[in-house]
TORMIKOL-940394 format. One record per residue (C-alpha): chain; residue in three letters; residue number from 1; x, y, z. Coordinates in steps of 0.1 Angstrom, whole numbers, plus 5000, padded with zeros to 4 digits. Example, Ala and Ser with C-alpha at 12.3 -4.5 7.8 and 13.67 -1.06 7.14 Angstrom:
# TORMIKOL-940394
<rec 'A' 'ALA' 1 <5123 4955 5078>>,
<rec 'A' 'SER' 2 <5137 4989 5071>>,
# end
This chain:
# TORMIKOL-940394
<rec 'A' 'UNK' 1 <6071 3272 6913>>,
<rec 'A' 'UNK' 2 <6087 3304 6894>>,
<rec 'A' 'UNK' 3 <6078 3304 6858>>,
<rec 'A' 'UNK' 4 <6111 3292 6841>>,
<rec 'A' 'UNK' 5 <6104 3256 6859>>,
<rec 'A' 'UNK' 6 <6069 3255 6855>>,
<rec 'A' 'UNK' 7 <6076 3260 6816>>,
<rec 'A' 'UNK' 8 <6104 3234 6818>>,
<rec 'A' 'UNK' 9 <6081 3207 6830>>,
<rec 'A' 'UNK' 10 <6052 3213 6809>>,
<rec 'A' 'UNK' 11 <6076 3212 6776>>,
<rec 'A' 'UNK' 12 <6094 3180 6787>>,
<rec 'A' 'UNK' 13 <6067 3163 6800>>,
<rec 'A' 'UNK' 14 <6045 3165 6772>>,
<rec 'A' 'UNK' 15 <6073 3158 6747>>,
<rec 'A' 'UNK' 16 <6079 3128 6766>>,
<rec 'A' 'UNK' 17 <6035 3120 6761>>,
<rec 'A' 'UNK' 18 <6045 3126 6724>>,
<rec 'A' 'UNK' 19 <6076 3109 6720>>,
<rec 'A' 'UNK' 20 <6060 3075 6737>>,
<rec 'A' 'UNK' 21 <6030 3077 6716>>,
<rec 'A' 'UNK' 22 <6048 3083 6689>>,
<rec 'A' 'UNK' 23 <6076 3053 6690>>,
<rec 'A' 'UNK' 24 <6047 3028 6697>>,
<rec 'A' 'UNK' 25 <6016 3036 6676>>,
<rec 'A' 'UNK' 26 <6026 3057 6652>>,
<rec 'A' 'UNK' 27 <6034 3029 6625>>,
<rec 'A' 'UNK' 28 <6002 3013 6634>>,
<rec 'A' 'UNK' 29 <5981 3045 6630>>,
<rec 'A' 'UNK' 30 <5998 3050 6597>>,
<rec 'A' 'UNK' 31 <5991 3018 6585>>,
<rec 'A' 'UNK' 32 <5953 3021 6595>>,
<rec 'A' 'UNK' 33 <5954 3054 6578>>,
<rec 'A' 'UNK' 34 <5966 3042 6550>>,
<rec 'A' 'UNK' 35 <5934 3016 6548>>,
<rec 'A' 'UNK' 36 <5913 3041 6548>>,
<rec 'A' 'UNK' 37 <5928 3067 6524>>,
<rec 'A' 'UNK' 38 <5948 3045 6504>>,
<rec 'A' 'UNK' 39 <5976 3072 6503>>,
<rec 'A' 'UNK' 40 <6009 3067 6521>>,
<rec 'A' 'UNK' 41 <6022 3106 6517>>,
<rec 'A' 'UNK' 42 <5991 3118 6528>>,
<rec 'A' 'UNK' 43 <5985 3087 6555>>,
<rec 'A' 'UNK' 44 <6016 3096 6565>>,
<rec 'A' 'UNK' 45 <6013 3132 6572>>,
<rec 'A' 'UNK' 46 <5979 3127 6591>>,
<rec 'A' 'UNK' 47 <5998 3103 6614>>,
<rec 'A' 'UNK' 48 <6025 3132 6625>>,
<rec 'A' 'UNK' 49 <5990 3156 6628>>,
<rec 'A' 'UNK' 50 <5974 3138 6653>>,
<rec 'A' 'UNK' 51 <6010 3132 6666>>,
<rec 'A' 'UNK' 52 <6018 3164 6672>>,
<rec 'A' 'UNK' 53 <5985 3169 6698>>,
<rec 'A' 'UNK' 54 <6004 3162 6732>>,
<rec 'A' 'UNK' 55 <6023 3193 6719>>,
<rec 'A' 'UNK' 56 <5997 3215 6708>>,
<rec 'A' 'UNK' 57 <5988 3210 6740>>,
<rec 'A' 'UNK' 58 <6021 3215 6762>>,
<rec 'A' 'UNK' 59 <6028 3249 6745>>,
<rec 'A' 'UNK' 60 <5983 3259 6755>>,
<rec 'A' 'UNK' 61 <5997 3250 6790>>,
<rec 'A' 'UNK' 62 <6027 3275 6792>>,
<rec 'A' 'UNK' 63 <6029 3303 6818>>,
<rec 'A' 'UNK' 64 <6029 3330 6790>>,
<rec 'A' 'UNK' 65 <6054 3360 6792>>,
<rec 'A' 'UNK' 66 <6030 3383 6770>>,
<rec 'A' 'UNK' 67 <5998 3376 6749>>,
<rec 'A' 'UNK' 68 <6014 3348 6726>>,
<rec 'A' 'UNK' 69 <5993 3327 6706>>,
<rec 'A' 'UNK' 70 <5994 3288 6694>>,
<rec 'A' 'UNK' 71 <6006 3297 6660>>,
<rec 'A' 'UNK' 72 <6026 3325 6674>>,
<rec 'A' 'UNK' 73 <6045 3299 6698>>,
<rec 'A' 'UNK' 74 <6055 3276 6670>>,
<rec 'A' 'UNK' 75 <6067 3306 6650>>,
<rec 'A' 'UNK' 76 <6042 3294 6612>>,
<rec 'A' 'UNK' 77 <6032 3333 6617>>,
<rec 'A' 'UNK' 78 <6060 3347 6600>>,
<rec 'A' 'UNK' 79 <6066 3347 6565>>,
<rec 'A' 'UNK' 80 <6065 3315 6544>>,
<rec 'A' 'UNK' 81 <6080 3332 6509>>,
<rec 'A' 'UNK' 82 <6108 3350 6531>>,
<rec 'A' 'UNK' 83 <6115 3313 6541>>,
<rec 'A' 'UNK' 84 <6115 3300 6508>>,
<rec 'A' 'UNK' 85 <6132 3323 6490>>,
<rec 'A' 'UNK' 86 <6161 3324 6516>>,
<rec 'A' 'UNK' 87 <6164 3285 6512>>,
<rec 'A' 'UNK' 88 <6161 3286 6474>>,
<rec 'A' 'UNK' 89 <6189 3309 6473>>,
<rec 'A' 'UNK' 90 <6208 3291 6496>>,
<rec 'A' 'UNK' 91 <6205 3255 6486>>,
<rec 'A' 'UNK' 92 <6211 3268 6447>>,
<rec 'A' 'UNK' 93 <6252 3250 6458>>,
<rec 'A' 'UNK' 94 <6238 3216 6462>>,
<rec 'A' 'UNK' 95 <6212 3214 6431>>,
<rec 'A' 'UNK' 96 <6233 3231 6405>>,
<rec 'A' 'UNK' 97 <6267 3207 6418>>,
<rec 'A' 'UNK' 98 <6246 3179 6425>>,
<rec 'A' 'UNK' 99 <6232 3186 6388>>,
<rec 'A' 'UNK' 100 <6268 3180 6372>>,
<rec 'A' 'UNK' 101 <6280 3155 6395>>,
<rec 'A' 'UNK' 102 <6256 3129 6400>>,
<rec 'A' 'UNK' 103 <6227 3115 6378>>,
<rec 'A' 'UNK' 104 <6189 3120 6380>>,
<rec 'A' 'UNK' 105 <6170 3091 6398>>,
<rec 'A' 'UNK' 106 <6156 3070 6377>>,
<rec 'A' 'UNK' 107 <6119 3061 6388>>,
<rec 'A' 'UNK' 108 <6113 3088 6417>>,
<rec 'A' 'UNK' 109 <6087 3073 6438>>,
<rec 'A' 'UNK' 110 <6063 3103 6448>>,
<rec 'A' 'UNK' 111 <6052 3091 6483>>,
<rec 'A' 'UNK' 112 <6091 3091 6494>>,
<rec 'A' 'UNK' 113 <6098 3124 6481>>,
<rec 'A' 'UNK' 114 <6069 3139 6498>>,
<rec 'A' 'UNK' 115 <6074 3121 6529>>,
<rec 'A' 'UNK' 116 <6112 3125 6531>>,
<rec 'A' 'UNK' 117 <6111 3166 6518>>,
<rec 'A' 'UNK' 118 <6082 3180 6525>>,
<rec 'A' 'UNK' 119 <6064 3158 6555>>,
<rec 'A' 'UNK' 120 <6104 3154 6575>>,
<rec 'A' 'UNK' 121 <6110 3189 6568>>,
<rec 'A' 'UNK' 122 <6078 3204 6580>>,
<rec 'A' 'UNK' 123 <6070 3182 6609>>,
<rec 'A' 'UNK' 124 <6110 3177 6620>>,
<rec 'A' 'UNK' 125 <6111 3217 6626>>,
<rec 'A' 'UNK' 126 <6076 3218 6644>>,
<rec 'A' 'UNK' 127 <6086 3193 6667>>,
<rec 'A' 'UNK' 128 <6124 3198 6672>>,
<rec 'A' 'UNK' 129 <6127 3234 6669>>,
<rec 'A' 'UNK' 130 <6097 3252 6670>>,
<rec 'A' 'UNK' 131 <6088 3230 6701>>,
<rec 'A' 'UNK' 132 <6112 3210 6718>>,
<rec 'A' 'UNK' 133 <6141 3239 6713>>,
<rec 'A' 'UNK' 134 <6122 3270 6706>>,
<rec 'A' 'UNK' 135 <6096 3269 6733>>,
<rec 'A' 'UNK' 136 <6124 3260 6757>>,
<rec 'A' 'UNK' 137 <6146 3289 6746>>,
<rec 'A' 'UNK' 138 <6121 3316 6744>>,
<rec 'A' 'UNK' 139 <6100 3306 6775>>,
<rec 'A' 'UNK' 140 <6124 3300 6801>>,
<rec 'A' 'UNK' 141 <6161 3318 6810>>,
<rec 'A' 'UNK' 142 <6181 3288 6794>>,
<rec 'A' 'UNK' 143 <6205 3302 6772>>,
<rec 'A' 'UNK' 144 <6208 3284 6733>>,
<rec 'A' 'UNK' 145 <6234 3257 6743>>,
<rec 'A' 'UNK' 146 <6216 3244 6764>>,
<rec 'A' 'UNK' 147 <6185 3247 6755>>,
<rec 'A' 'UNK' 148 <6198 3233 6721>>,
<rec 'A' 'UNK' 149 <6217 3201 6734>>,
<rec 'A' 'UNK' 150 <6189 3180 6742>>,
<rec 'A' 'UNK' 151 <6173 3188 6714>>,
<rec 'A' 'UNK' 152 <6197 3178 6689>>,
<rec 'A' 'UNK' 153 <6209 3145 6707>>,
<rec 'A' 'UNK' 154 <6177 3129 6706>>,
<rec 'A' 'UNK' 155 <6171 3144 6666>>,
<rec 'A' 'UNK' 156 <6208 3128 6658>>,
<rec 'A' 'UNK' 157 <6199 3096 6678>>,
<rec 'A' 'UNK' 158 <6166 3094 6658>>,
<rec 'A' 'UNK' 159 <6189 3094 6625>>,
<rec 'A' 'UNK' 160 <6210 3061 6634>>,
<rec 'A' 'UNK' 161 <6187 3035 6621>>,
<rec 'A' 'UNK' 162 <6198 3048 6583>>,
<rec 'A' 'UNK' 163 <6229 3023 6588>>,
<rec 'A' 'UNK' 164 <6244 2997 6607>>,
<rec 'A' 'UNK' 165 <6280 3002 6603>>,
<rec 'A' 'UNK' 166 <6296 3024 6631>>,
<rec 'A' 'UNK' 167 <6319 3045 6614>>,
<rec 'A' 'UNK' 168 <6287 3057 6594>>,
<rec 'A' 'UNK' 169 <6268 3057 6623>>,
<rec 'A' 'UNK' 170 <6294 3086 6638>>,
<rec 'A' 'UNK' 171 <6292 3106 6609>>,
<rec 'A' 'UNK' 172 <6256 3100 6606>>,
<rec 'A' 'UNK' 173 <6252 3114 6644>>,
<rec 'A' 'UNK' 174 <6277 3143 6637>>,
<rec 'A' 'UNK' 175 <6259 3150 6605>>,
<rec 'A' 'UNK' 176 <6224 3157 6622>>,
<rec 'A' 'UNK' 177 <6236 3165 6653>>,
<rec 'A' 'UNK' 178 <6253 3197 6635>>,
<rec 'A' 'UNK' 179 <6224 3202 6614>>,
<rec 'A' 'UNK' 180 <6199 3209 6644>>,
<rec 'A' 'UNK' 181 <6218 3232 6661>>,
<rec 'A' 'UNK' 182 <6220 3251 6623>>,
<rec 'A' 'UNK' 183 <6186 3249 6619>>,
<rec 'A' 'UNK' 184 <6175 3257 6656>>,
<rec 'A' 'UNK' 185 <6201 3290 6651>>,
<rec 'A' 'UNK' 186 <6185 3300 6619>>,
<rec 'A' 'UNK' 187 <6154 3299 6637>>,
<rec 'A' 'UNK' 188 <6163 3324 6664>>,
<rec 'A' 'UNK' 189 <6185 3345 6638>>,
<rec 'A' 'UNK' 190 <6155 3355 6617>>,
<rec 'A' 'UNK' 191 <6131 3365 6649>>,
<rec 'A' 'UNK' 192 <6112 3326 6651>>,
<rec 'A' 'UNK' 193 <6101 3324 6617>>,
<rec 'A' 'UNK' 194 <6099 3285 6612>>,
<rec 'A' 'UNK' 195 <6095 3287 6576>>,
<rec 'A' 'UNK' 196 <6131 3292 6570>>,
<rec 'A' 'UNK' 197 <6142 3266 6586>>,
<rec 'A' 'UNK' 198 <6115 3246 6568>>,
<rec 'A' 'UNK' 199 <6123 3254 6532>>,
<rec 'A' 'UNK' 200 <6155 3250 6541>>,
<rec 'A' 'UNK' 201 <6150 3216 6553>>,
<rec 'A' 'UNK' 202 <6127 3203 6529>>,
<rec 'A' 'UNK' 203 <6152 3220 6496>>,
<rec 'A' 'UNK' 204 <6178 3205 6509>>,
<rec 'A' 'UNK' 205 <6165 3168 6517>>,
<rec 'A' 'UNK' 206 <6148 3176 6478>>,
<rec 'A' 'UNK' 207 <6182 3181 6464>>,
<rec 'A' 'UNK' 208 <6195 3150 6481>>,
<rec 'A' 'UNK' 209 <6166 3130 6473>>,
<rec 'A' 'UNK' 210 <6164 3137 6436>>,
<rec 'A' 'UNK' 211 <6201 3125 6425>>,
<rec 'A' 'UNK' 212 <6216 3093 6429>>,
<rec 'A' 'UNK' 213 <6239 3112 6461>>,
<rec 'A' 'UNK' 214 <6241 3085 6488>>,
<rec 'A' 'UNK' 215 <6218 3061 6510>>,
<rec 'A' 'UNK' 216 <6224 3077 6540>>,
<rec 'A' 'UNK' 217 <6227 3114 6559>>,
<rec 'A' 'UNK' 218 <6267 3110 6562>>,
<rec 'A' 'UNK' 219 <6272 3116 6523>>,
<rec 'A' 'UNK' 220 <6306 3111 6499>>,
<rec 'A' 'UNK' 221 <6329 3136 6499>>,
<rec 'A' 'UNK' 222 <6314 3157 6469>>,
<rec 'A' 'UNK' 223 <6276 3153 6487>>,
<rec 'A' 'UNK' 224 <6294 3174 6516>>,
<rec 'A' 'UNK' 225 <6311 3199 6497>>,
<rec 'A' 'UNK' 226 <6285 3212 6480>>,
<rec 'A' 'UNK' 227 <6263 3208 6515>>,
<rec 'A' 'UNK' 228 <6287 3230 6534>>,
<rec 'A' 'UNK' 229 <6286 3257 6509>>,
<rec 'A' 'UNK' 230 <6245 3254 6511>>,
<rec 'A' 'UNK' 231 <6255 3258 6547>>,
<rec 'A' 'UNK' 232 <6281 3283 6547>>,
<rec 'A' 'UNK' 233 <6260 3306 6523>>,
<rec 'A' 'UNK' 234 <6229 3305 6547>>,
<rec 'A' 'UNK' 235 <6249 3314 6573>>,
<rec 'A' 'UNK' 236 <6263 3342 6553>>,
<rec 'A' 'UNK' 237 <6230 3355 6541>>,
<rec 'A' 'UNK' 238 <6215 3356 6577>>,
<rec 'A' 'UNK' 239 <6251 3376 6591>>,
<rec 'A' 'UNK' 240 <6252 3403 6567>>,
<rec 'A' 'UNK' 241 <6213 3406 6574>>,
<rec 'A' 'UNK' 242 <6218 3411 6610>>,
<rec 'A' 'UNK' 243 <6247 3440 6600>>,
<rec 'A' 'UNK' 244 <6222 3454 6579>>,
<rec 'A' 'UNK' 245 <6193 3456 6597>>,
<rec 'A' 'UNK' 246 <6214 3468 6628>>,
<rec 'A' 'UNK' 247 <6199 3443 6654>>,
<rec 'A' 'UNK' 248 <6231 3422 6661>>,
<rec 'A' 'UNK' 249 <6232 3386 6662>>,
<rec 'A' 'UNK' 250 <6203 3372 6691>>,
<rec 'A' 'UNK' 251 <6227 3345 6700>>,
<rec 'A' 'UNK' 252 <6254 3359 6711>>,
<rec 'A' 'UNK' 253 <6275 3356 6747>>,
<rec 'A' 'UNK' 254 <6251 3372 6767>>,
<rec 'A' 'UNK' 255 <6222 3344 6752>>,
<rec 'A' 'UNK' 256 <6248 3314 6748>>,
<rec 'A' 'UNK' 257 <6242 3299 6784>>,
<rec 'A' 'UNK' 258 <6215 3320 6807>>,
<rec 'A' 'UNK' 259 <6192 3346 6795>>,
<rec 'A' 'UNK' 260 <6190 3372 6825>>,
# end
């Protein structure tokens, strides 16, 4: 078995181990967590650790291409401030428009934020990009669409139980469906540095969590104007770096479907 299958195998088969475990103990482990720590941010994030172990293990198992590492692999290695100062920059749109047009929550309630900023945005990128997508991409000759497809159908479907009502449900799929393959490009633009996704992530769940914006991912109207020009303005910032540094954008036609 050649290397690109072998690689293939190991990365779906463990995520499959992971996914399993995680749709039918992970409440339960939480909830005994929680018993013992009496925390449900911190119960909450020791849940997705010891989640996160078929993984760890998957991406040991990989046929390596040079002398990689395990933090090397899932891309924490380069540089956390580059991350979040790129995504503070970027995400200025949606705090300073969020700031005029809709109120201040009331009576935040500290274990959401941190579970819904901090704990999504950190362990959504380890799984989804820096492993499901990022491990498939950079270890085997599957160009980004498809190495990015699976990965963003099953974060999108993962999304749908913020409503019931299927024209939300649509936008709700489009929404982070479009948002994975951002974040899994932002994360091959700036050379597998998970952080900027990351900050990204977390700023921008922050944004949306601390004003009274909507219930759901799909967002009003003036949620997604001043989200697009978050997202256009990343986008911007990581083009104009690629000009300047002279290295060319890595996804490009001759990385879109097979990598030779």
């Amino acid at each position: 078995m050649n290397r690109t299958n072998f690689n293939l195998l190991v990365l779906f088969f463990f995520f499959g181990i992971y996914f399993a475990l995680d749709q039918l103990f992970f409440a339960a482990v939480q909830s005994r967590i929680i018993g013992f720590i009496h925390n449900r941010a911190l119960a909450h994030m020791v849940a997705y650790i010891l989640s996160l172990l078929p993984l760890l293990l998957g991406a040991l198992l990989l046929k390596p291409k040079d002398q990689d590492t395990l933090v090397s692999k899932f891309g924490v290695n380069g540089s956390p401030a580059l991350g979040i100062g790129i995504a503070a920059l970027a995400t200025l749109p949606m705090f300073i428009g969020y700031a005029f047009r809709f109120s201040l929550i009331r009576e935040p309630d500290f274990n959401s934020l941190v579970i819904n900023t901090f704990s999504a945005g950190l362990f959504e990128e380890l799984i989804f990009r820096a492993y499901f997508f990022g491990l498939v991409y950079r270890y085997t000759r599957l160009g980004f669409i498809p190495a990015i497809l699976a990965t963003s159908l099953v974060f999108a479907f993962l999304h749908l139980y913020q409503s019931q009502d299927p024209m939300e449900l649509v936008l709700i799929f489009m929404t982070t469906f479009l948002g994975s393959v951002l974040f899994a490009w932002l994360y091959t633009e700036w050379k597998f540095n998970l952080w900027i996704p990351v900050a990204l992530h977390i700023l921008m769940n922050l944004a949306w969590m601390l004003f009274n914006v909507d219930d759901n991912a799909a967002g009003n109207l003036y949620a997604n104007i001043f989200r697009f020009l978050t997202i256009a303005l990343v986008i911007v910032l990581t083009v104009i770096r690629a000009k300047n540094m002279k290295i060319g954008l890595r996804v490009n036609r001759k990385t879109l479907w097979r990598k030779l």
